[in-house]
TORLUM-755066 format. One record per residue (C-alpha): x, y, z; residue in one letter; chain. Coordinates in steps of 0.1 Angstrom, whole numbers. Each point is the difference from the previous one (the first is absolute). Last residue first. Example, Ala and Ser with C-alpha at 12.3 -4.5 7.8 and 13.67 -1.06 7.14 Angstrom:
<rs>
+-------+-------+-------+------+------+
!     x !     y !     z ! code ! unit !
+-------+-------+-------+------+------+
!   137 !   -11 !    71 !    S !    A !
!   -14 !   -34 !     7 !    A !    A !
+-------+-------+-------+------+------+
</rs>
This chain:
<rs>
+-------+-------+-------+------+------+
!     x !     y !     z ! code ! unit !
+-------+-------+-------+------+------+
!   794 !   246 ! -1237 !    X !    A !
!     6 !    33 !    19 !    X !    A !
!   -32 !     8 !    21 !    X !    A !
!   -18 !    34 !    -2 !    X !    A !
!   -32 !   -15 !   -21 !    X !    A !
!   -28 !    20 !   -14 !    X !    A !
!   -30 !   -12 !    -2 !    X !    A !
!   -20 !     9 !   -30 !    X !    A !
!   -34 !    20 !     0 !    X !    A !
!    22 !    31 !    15 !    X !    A !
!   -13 !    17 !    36 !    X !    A !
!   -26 !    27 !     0 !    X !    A !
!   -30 !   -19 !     3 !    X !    A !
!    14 !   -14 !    32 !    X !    A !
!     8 !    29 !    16 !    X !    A !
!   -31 !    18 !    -9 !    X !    A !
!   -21 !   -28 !    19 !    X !    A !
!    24 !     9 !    30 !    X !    A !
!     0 !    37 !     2 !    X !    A !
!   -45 !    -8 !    -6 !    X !    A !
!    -1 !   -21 !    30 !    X !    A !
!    -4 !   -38 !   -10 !    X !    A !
!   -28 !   -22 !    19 !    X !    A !
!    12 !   -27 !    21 !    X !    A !
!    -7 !   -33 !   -10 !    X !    A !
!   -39 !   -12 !    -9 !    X !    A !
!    12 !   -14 !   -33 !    X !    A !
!    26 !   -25 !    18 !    X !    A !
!   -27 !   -16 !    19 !    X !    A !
!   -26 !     3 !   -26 !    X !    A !
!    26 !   -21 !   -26 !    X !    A !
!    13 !   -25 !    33 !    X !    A !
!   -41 !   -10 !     7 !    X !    A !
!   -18 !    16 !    27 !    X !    A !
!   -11 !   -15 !    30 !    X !    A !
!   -41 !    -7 !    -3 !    X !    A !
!     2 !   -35 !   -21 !    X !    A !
!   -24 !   -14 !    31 !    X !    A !
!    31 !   -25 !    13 !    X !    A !
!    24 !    28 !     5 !    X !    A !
!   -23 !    20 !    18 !    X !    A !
!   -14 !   -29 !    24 !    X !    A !
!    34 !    -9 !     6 !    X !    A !
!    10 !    38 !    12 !    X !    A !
!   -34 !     0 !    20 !    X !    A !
!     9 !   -30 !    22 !    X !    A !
!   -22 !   -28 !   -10 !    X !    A !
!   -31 !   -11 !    18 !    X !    A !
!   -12 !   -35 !   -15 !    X !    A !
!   -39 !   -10 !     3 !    X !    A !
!   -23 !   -30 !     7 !    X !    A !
!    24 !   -33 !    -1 !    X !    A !
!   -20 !   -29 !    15 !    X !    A !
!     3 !   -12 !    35 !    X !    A !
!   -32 !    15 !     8 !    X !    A !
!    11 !    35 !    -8 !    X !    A !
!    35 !    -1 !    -8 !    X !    A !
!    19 !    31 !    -4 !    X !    A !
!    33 !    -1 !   -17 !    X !    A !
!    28 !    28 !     8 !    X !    A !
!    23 !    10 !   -32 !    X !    A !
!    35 !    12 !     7 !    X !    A !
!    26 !    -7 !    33 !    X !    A !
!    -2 !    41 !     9 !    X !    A !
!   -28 !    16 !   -15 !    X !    A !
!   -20 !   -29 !     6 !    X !    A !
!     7 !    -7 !    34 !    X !    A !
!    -5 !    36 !    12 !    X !    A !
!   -33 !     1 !   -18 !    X !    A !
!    -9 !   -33 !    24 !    X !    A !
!    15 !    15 !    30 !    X !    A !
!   -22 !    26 !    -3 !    X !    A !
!   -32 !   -16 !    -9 !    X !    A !
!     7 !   -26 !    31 !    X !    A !
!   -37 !    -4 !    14 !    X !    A !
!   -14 !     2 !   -37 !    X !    A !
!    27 !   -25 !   -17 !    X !    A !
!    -3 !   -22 !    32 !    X !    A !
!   -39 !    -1 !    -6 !    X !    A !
!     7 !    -7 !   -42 !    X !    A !
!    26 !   -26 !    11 !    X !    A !
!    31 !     7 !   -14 !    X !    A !
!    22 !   -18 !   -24 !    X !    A !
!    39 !    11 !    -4 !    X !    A !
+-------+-------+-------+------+------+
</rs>
């Protein structure tokens, strides 16, 4: 949606409102695009500053030490209890 830059000022509220809920808001100053507010979540995703899948799944949980030991302690080969 295009807003004039005096209706974008009188209706700030509405206007962040807008963008977080139908996307990008344009604001026009003398009929001319001037600016774009974006909700914050597009802004994030658009700037590179959500993380990618590897840091994602790097920052999980952190192990406790009963369950660290757990998993050092089982066998390097998987065992299988299934009758083939």
């Amino acid at each position: 949606m295009n807003w004039h830059l005096q209706d974008a000022k009188n209706n700030l509220s509405k206007l962040v409102q807008q963008a977080r809920e139908k996307g990008p808001q344009t604001i026009t100053l003398r009929g001319k695009p001037a600016a774009v507010v974006l909700a914050a979540e597009d802004y994030d995703r658009l700037s590179g500053k959500t993380k990618t899948l590897a840091e994602y799944l790097l920052t999980g949980p952190v192990w406790d030490d009963s369950f660290a030991e757990e998993v050092n302690r089982r066998p390097d080969t998987m065992l299988r209890d299934i009758d083939l």
